[in-house]
N, C-alpha and C positions, 0 to 999 in steps of 0.2 A: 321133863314132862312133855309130850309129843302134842302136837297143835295140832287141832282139826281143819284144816281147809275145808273152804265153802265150795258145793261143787262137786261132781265128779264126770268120769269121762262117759257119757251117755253111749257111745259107739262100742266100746269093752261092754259097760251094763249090756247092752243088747246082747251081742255075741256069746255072751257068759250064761246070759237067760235062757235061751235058742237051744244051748247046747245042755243045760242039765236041765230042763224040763221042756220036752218037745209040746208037749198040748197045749200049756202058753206059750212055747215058739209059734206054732203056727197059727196063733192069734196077731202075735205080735206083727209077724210077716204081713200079713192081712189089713193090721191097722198101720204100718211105718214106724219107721222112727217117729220119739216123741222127743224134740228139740230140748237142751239145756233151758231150764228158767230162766228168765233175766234177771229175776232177782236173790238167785244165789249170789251175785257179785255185787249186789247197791247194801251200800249201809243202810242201816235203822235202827230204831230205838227199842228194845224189847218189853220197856215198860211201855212205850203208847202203844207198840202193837196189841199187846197183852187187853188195855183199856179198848181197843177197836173191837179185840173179839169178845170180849164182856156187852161193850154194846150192840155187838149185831145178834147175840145169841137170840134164837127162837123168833126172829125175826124175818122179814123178806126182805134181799137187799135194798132195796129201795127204803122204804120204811125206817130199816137201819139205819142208809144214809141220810136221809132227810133228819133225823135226833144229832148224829153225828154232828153234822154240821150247824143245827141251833147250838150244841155245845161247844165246838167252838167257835161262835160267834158269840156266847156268851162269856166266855174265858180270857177271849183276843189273842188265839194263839191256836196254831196247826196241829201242836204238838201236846200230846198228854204226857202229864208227868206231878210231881208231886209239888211244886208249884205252881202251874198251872192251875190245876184241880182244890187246889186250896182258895182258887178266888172265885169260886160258887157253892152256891151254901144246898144245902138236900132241896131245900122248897123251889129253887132257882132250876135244879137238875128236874124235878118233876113237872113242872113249864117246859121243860125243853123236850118231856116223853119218857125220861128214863122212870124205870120202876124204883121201889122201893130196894127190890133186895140187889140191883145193878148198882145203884148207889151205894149200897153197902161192899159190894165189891173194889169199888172203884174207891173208895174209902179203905180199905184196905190194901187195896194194891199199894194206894201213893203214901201209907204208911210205911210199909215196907220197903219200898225203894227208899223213902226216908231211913232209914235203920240201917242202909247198905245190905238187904238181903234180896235185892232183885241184881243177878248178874250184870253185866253188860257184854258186853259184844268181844271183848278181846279175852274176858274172863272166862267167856263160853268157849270159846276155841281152844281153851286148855280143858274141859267140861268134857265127859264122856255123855251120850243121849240118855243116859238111867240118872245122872250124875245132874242133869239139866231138868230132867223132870222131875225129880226129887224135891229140886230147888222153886220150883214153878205152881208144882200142886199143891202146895200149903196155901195159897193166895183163894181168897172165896170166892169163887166164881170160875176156877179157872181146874179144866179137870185136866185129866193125859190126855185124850183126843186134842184138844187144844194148843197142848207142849207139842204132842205128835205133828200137827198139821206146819208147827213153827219151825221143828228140826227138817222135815221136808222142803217145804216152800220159801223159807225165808233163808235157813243156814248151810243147806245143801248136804242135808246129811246123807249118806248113800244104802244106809240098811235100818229104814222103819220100815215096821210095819202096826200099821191102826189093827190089832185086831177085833175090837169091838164098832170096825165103821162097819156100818151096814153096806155098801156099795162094794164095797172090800169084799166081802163075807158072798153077796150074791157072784161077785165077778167070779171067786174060786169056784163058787157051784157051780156055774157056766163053763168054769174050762175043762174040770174033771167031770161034768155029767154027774152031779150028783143029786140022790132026790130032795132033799135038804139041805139049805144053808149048813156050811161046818158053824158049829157053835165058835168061839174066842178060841176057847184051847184049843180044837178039832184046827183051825187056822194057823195058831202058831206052828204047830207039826208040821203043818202041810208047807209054812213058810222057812221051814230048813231049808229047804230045798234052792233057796230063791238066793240063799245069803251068798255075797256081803254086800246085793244088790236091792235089796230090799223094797226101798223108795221108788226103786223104776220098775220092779215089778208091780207095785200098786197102783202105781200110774196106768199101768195098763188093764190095772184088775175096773180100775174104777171106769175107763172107757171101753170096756166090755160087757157092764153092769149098765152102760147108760146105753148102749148099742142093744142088749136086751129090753130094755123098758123102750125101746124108740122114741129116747127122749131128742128135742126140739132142738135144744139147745147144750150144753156141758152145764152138769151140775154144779155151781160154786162151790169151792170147799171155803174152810176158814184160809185166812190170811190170803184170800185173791183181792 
């Protein structure tokens, strides 16, 4: 069974992109290279990640963080996981801001790592991304957008594409001139094109999406 290295060559992604679709090439040319993540290469935990993005949902980072860190200072630990989370009770977590039904998620998460149905990190790299979200979206709280942002940002996977992010959806409308957003499916069509770069063409759709809105600053996605 072939291993998935975390990662790929960002300077091919480009060149690959440029050359089968010019209208995102010369976007891309416009915007630079957009550097390898650092943390395609750091270890982590894919159960606490998983528990970070349960608590930041529908949140403002801020916000987020500030729950985040009541909980673990209520737990006495950095780290989520199924012992951890076992040493505060539902009424303890909603002192700390979390909702009722994040609790309920996070109660299910740390059961299912208990059961051995939360991969781990060497288990993923033998994992295709259909194969990893499969395994991710039974957990309550936790949809494909969320698996999608993990195979991205965390494991370096080279051909996602989110096609229900919105930022996604308007960037494509922006390269092609389109009068409306492509729906999801309308998206993936148009993301044949892109493969087996996928991730780094998002990367670019979503900083073309925030160069239209003239936004301020880079839109957070999950797991920054």
């Amino acid at each position: 069974m072939p291993r998935h290295s975390r990662g790929f060559d960002t300077e091919l992604a480009f060149a690959h992109l440029c050359k089968r679709d010019r209208k995102l090439g010369t976007w891309m040319k416009k915007i630079g290279s957009i550097a390898p993540d650092p943390r395609w290469h750091k270890s982590f935990d894919p159960v606490d990640a998983l528990a970070r993005a349960i608590l930041y949902q529908q949140l403002s980072g801020k916000a987020a963080a500030t729950i985040v860190g009541r909980v673990e200072t209520a737990i006495g630990s950095d780290r989520f996981h199924c012992d951890t989370l076992g040493r505060i009770d539902d009424a303890a977590l909603r002192v700390c801001g979390v909702s009722g039904n994040k609790a309920l998620a996070l109660r299910d998460l740390a059961l299912r790592e208990s059961r051995g149905e939360i991969p781990d990190l060497k288990r993923m790299s033998l994992m295709t991304e259909d194969d990893i979200v499969a395994a991710l979206v039974p957990i309550r709280g936790i949809g494909r957008w969320t698996v999608e942002m993990m195979l991205m940002f965390r494991l370096g996977r080279p051909d996602v594409l989110p096609i229900d992010d919105l930022g996604i959806r308007k960037g494509a409308q922006r390269v092609d001139k389109l009068d409306a957003m492509p729906t999801p499916k309308e998206l993936a069509l148009l993301g044949e094109r892109w493969g087996p770069y996928r991730t780094y063409a998002s990367m670019y759709l979503w900083r073309i999406a925030d160069a239209a809105a003239v936004a301020k600053t880079p839109t957070k996605r999950s797991q920054d």
